[in-house]
C-alpha angles and dihedrals in degrees: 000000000000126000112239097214124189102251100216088046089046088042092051085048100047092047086053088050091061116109088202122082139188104335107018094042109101098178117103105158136349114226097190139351137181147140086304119011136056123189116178143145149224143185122216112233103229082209091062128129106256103037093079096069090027088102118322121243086358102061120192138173107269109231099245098048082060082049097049101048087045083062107045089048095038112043104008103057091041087052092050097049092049086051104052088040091054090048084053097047090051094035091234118158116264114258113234096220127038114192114203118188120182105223099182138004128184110190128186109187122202106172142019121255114205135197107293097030120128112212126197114221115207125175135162121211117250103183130349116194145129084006093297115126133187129191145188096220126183139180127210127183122229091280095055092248108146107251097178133339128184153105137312147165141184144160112252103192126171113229129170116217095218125146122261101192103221 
C-alpha cells in the first residue's frame, strides 16, 4: 500500500526536519519525491560565504560544497522522507529530531558550477535498512549537462532529546 502524501505540506516538514539552517541549507525546492527516488534544486547564492576566498576575483563552486549539497538533496531529504512515511505506515509518532550522518561519498565531477547557477539534484535509492541508506545521486545544471554524479550513504536515525533525570 503506498501513502499518497500532500507534497507542499511534505516539503514544509521535511525542511523542518533539516538540521541545517541559512547558510549551510542547499535545498531550495523539491521537485519530487517518493519510496525510491528524490529530485530537487538549488540555487547557489553568489553572496555566499565561500565564494569570497574561492578563488578571488574567479569564484567557483568548491568540490565539497557540490558535494554537500549532492548529499543533502540527495540522501537527506530522501532519508527524511523514508523516515516520516514509515512513521505514518505503521502510525508511529513523529520523532522531533532526525539525525543524518553521510558515512561515504564517492564523487566524480565533470564540470564547474559558479555563483548564480541552479543546479537539479536527482538520486535513486539503492537500500534502505536499519536506517542506512545508500543512494546514486547526480547533479545536472539548467541546461541538463551533467556537473557531478556517485555514491553515498548515511545513516539517517530518528532520536528525541528529552531528559532522562539520572
Amino acid at each position: 500500500m503506498q501513502v499518497i502524501l500532500s507534497l507542499q505540506p511534505m516539503y514544509n516538514e521535511i525542511l523542518a526536519h533539516l538540521p541545517y539552517k541559512s547558510s549551510f541549507r542547499f535545498v531550495d525546492e523539491i521537485v519530487s519525491i517518493d519510496e525510491n527516488n528524490v529530485t530537487g534544486n538549488y540555487t547557489l547564492r553568489k553572496e555566499a560565504f565561500f565564494y569570497e576566498d574561492h578563488f578571488p576575483g574567479n569564484p567557483v563552486t568548491p568540490g565539497v560544497i557540490v558535494t554537500e549539497i549532492m548529499a543533502q538533496i540527495g540522501l537527506v531529504v530522501l532519508g527524511i522522507y523514508l523516515l516520516l512515511n514509515r512513521d505514518q505506515k505503521t502510525g508511529r509518532d513523529k520523532e522531533e529530531n532526525i539525525f543524518p550522518l553521510l558515512t561515504s561519498a564517492e564523487v566524480s565531477f565533470f564540470k564547474i558550477v559558479l555563483p548564480g547557477e541552479k543546479v537539479t539534484v536527482i538520486s535513486k535509492k539503492q537500500y534502505f535498512r536499519f536506517n542506512k541508506l545508500k543512494c546514486y545521486v547526480e547533479m545536472t545544471d539548467e541546461a541538463g549537462a551533467l556537473i557531478a554524479r556517485g555514491m553515498f550513504s548515511g545513516i539517517i536515525k530518528p532520536f528525541s532529546l528529552k531528559f532522562v533525570p539520572a
